[in-house]
N, C-alpha and C positions, 0 to 999 in steps of 0.2 A: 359585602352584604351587611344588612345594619341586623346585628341581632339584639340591640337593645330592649329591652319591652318598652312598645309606646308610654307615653308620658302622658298622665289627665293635661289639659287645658289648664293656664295658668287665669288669674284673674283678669286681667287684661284682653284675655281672648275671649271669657266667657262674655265679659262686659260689651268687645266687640260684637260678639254674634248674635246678642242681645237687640242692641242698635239694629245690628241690621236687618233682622228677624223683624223689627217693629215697622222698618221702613221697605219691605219686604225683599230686601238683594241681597240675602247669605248665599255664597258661595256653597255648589256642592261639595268642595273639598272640605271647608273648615264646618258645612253643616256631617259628614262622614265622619271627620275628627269628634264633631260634638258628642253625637248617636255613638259613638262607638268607645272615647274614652270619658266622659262627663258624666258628671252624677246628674240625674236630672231635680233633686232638690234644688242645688244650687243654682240650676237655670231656671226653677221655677221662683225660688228669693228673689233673685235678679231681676225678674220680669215683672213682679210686682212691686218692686222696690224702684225700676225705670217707670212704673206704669204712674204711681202714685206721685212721684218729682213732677212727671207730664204732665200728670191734673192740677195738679198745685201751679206749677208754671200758668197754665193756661186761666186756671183762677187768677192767679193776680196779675198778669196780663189784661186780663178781663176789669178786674178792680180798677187799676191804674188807670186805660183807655176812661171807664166811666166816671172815676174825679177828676182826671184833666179834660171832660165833655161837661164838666157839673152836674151829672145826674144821680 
């Protein structure tokens, strides 16, 4: 039997479940792991700290495409 006390999520997993969360295929296991050992501040840092890169990405994404169109 494992009588360890569960272990929070490390950075990596929360980063994962992040990701997946945004592309909407988390896993019931690792979404049960979240809910039950995660703080949910730090999923919610995360989520707006993914959310904001995305925007930004997609701005200059957007920029690029329209000075290599010349407009």
């Amino acid at each position: 039997m494992n009588d360890q006390p569960p272990q929070p999520p490390t950075f990596w997993q929360m980063l994962q479940s992040v990701l997946a969360a945004a592309f909407g295929v988390q896993s019931g296991k690792n979404r049960a792991r979240d809910f039950g050992h995660g703080k949910p501040s730090q999923f919610i840092a995360l989520g707006l700290l993914f959310t904001l890169c995305f925007v930004l990405t997609v701005f200059g994404v957007v920029k690029l495409v329209l000075y290599f169109a010349g407009i």
